[in-house]
MMTF fields as JSON, N, C-alpha, C and O atoms, coordinates in Angstrom:
{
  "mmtfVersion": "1.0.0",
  "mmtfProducer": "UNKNOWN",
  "numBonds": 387,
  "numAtoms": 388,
  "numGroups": 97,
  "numChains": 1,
  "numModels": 1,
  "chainsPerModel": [1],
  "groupsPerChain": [97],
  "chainIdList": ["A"],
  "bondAtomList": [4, 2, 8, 6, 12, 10, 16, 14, 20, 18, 24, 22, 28, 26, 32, 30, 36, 34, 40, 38, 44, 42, 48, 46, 52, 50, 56, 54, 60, 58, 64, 62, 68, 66, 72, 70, 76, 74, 80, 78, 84, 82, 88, 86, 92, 90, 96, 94, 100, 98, 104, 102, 108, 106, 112, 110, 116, 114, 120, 118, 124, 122, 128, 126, 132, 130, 136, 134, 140, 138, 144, 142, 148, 146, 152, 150, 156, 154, 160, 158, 164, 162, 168, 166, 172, 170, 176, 174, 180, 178, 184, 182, 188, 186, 192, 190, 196, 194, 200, 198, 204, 202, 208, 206, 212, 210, 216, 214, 220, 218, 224, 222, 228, 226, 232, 230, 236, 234, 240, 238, 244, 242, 248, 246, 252, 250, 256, 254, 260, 258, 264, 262, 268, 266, 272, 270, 276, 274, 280, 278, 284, 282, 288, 286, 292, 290, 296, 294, 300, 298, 304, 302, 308, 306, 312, 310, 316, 314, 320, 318, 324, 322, 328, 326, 332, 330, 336, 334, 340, 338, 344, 342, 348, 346, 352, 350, 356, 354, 360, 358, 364, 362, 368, 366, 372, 370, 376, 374, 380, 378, 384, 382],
  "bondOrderList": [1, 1, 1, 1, 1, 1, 1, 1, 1, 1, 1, 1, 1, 1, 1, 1, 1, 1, 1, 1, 1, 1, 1, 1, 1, 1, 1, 1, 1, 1, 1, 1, 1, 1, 1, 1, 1, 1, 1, 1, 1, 1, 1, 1, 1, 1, 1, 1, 1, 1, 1, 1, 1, 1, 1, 1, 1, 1, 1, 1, 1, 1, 1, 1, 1, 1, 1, 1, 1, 1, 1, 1, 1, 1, 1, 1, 1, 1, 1, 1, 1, 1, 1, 1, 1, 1, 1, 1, 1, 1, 1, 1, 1, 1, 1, 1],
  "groupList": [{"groupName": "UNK", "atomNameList": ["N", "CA", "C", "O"], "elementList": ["N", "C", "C", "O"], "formalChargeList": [0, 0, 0, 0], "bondAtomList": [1, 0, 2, 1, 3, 2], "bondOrderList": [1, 1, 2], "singleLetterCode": "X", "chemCompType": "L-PEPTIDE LINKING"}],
  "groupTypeList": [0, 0, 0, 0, 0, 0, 0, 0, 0, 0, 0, 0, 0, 0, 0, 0, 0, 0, 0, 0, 0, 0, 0, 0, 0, 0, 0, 0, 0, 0, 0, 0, 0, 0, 0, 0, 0, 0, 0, 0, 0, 0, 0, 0, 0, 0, 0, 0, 0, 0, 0, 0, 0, 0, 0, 0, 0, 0, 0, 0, 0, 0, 0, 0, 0, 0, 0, 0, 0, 0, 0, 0, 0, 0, 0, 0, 0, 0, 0, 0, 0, 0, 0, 0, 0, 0, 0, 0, 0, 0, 0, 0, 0, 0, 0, 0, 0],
  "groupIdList": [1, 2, 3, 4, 5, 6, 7, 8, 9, 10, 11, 12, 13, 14, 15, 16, 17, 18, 19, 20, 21, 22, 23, 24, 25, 26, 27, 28, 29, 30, 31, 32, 33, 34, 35, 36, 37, 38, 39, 40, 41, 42, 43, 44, 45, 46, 47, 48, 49, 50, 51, 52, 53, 54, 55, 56, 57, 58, 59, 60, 61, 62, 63, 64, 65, 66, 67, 68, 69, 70, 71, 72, 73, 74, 75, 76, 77, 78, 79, 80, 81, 82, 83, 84, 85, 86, 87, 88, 89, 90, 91, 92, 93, 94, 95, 96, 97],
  "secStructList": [7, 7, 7, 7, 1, 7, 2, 2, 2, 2, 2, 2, 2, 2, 2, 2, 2, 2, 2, 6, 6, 2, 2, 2, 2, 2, 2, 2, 2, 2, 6, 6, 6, 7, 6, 6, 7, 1, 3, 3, 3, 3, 7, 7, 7, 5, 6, 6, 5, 3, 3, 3, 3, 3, 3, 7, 1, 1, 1, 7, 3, 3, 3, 3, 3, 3, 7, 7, 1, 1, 7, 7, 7, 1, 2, 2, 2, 2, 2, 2, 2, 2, 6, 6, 2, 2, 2, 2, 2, 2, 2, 2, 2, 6, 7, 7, 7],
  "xCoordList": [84.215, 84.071, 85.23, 86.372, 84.917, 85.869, 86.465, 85.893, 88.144, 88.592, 89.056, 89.902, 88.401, 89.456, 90.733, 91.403, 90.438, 91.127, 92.223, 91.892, 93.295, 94.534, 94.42, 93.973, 94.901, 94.918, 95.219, 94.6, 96.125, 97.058, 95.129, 94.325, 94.841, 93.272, 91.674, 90.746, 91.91, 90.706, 90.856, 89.922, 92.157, 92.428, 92.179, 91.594, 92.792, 92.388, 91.044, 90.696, 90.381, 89.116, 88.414, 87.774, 88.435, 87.942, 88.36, 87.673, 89.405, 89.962, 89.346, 88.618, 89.354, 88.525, 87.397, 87.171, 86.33, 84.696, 84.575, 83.66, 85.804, 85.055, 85.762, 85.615, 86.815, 87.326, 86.363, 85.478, 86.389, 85.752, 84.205, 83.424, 83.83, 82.229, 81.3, 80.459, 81.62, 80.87, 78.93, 78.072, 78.704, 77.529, 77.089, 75.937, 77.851, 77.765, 77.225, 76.126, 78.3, 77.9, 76.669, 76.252, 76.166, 74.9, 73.876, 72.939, 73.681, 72.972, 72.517, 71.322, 73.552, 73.882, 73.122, 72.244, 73.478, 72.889, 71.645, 71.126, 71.068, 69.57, 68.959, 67.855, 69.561, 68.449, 68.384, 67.656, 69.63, 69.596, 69.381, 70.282, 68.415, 67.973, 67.906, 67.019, 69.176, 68.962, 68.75, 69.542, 67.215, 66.793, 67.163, 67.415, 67.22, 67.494, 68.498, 68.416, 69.788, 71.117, 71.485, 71.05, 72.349, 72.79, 74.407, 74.734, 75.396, 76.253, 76.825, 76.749, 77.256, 77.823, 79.682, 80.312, 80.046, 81.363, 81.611, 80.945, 82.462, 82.645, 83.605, 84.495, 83.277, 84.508, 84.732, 85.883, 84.138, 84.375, 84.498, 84.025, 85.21, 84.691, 85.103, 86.067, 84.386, 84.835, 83.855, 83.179, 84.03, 83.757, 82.072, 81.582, 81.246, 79.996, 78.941, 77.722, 80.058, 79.237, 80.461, 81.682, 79.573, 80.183, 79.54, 78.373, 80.248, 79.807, 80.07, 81.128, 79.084, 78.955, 78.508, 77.556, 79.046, 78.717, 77.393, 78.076, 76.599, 75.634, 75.313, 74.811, 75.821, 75.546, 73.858, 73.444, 73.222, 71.807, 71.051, 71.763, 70.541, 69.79, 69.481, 69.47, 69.156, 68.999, 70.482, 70.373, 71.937, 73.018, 73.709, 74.876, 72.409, 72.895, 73.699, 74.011, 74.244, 74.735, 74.692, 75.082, 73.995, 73.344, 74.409, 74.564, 74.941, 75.738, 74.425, 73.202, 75.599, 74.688, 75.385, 76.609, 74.578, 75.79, 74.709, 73.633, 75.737, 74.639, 75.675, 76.848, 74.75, 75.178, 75.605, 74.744, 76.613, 77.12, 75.884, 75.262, 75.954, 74.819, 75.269, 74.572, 77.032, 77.911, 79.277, 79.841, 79.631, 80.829, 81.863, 81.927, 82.613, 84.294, 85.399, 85.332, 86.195, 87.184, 88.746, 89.749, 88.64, 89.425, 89.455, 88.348, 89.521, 89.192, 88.82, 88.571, 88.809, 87.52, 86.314, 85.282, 86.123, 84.846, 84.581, 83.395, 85.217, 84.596, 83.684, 82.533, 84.867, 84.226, 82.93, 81.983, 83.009, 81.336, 80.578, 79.437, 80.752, 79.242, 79.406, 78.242, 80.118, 79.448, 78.914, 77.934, 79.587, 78.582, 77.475, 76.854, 76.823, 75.804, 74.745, 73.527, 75.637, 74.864, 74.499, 73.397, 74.992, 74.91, 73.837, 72.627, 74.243, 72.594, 71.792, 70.91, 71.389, 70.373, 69.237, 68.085, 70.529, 70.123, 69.579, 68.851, 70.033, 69.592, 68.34, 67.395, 67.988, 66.982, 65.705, 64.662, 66.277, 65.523, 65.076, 64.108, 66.021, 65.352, 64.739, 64.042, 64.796, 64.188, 65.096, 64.783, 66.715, 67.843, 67.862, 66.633, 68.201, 68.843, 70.441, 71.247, 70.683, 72.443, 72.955, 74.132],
  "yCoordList": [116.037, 115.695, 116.336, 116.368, 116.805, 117.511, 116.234, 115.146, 116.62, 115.626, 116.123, 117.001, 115.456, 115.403, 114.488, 114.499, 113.546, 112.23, 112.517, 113.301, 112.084, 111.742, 110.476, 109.446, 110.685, 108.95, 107.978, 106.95, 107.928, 106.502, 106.52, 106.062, 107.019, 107.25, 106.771, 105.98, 107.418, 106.927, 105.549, 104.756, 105.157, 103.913, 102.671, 101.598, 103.188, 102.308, 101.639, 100.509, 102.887, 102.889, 102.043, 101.056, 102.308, 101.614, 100.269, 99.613, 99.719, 98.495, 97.908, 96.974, 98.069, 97.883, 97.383, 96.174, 98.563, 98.458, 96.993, 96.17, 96.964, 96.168, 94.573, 93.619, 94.958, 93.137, 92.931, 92.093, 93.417, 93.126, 93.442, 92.829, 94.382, 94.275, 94.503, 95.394, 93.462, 93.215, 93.205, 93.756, 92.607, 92.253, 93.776, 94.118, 94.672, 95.914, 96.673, 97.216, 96.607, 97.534, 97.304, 98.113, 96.343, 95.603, 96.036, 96.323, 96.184, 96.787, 98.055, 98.336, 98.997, 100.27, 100.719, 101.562, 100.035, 100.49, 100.026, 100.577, 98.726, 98.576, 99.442, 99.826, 99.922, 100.814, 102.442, 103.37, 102.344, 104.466, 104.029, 104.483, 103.192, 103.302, 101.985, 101.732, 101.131, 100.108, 98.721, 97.825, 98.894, 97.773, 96.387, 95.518, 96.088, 94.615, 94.598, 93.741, 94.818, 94.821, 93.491, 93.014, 93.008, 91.711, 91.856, 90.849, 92.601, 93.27, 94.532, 94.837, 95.32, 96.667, 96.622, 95.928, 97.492, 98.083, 99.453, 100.193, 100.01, 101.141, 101.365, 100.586, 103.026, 103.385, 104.707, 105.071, 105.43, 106.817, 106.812, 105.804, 107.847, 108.683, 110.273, 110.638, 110.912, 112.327, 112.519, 111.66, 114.077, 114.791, 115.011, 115.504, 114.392, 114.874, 114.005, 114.173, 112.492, 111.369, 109.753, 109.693, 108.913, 107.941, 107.146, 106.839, 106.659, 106.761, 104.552, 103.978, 104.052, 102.771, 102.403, 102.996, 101.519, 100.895, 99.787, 98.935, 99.409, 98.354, 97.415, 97.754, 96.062, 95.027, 94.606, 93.872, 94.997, 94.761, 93.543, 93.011, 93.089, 91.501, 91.2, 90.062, 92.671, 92.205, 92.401, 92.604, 92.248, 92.462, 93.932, 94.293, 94.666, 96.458, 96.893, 95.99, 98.168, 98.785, 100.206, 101.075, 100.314, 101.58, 102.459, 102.18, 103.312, 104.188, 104.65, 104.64, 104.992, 104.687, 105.839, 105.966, 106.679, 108.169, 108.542, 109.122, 107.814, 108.511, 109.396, 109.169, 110.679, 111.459, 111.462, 110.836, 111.949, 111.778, 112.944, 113.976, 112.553, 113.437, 114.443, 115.456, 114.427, 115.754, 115.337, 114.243, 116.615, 116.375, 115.813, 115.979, 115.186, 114.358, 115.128, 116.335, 114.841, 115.667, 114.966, 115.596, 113.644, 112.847, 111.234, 111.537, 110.569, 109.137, 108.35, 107.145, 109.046, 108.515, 109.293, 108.746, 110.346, 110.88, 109.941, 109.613, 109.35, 108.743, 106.979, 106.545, 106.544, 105.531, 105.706, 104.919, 106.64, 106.798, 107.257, 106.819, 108.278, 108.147, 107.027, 106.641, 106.181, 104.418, 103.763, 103.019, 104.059, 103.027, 103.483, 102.779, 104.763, 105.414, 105.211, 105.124, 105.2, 105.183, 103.549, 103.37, 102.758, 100.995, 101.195, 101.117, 101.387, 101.513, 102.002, 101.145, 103.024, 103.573, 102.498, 102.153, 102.078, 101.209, 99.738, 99.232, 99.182, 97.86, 98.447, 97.8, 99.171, 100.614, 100.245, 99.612, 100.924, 100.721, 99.374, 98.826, 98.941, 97.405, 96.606, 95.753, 96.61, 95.354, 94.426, 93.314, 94.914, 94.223, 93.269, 93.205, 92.329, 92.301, 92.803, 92.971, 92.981, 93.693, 93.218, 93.574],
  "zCoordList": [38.67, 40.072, 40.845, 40.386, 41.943, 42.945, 43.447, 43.507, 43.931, 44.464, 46.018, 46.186, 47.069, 48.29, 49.161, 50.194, 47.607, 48.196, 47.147, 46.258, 47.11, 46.298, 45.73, 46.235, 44.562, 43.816, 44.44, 44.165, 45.36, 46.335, 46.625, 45.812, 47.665, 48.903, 47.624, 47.798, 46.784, 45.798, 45.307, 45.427, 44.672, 44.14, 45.33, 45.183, 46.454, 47.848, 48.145, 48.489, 47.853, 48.878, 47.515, 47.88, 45.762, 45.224, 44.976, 44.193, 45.526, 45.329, 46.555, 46.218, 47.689, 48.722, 48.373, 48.336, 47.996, 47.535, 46.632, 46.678, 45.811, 44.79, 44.652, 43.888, 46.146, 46.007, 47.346, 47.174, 48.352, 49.883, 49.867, 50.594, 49.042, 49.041, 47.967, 47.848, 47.137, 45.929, 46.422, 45.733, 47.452, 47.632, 48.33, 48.067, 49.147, 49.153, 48.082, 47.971, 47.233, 45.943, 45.182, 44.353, 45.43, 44.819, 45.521, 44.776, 46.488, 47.273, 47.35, 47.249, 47.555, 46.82, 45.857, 46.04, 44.415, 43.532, 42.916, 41.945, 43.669, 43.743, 44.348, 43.964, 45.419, 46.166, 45.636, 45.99, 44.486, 44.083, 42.79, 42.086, 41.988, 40.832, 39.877, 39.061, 40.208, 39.249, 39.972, 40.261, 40.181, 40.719, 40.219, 41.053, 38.786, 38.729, 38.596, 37.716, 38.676, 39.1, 39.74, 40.789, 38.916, 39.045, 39.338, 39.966, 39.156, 39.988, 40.048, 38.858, 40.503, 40.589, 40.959, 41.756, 40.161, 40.651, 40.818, 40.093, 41.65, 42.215, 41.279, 40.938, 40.67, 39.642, 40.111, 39.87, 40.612, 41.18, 42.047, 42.572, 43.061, 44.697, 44.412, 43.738, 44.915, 45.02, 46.384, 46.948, 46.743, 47.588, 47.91, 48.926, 46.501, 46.394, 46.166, 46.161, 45.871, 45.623, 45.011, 44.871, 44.844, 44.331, 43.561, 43.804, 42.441, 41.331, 41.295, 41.552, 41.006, 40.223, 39.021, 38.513, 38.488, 37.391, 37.526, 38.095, 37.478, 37.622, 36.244, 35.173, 36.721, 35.196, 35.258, 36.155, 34.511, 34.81, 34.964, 35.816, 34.848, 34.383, 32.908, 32.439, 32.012, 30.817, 29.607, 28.398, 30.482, 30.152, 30.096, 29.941, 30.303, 29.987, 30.967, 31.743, 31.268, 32.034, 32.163, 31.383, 33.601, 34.261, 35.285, 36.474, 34.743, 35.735, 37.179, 37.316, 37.964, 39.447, 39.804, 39.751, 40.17, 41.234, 42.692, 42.844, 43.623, 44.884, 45.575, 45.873, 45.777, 46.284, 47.959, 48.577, 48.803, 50.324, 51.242, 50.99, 51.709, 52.966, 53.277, 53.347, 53.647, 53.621, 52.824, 52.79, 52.172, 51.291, 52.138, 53.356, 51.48, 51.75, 52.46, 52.225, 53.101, 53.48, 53.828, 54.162, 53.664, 53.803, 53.698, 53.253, 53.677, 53.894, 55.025, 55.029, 55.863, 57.336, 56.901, 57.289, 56.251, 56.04, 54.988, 55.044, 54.015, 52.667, 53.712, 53.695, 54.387, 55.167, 56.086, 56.083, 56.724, 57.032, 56.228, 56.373, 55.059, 54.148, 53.496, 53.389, 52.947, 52.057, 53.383, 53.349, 54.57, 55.46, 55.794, 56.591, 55.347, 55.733, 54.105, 53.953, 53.336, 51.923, 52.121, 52.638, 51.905, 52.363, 53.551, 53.341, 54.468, 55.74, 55.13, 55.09, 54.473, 54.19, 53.468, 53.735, 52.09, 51.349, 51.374, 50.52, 52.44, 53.088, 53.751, 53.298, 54.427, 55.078, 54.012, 54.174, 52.885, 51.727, 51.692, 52.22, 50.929, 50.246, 51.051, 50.501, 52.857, 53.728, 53.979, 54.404, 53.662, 53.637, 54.713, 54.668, 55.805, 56.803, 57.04, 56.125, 58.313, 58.384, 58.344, 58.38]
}
């Protein structure tokens, strides 16, 4: 994975994702593949996508990679594509906002 973020900026943004929006990440990765997903954590970011873990319903675990609409360039770009990947995905599922 390409990086545009620096470790301090990646470690951030995934400590973020996965203490402040657990029910985010769940969302997320129901809607890019692992539908019965009972919770998700954010373990990647790069420039091209972001990468979750998903705990399934039947105990398994499904890596999740959704790709950004446009590549990364800093950490205000990483914050509008997850809020654009998350919209999409509530989009998807019939979420409410």
């Amino acid at each position: 994975m390409s990086a545009p973020l620096d470790d301090e900026a990646r470690g951030a943004i995934l400590r973020h994702m996965n203490d402040d929006h657990g029910r985010d990440n769940l969302v997320i990765v129901r809607a890019n593949g692992a539908a019965t997903a009972v919770a998700a954590t954010m373990t990647e970011i790069d420039a091209i996508a972001g990468v979750w873990i998903a705990q399934l319903d039947d105990g398994a675990e499904e890596q999740v990679v959704v790709p950004w609409t446009t590549p990364l360039t800093d950490r205000r770009s990483a914050r509008v594509q997850i809020v654009e990947a998350h919209a999409a995905a509530r989009a998807q599922l019939s979420e409410p906002s």
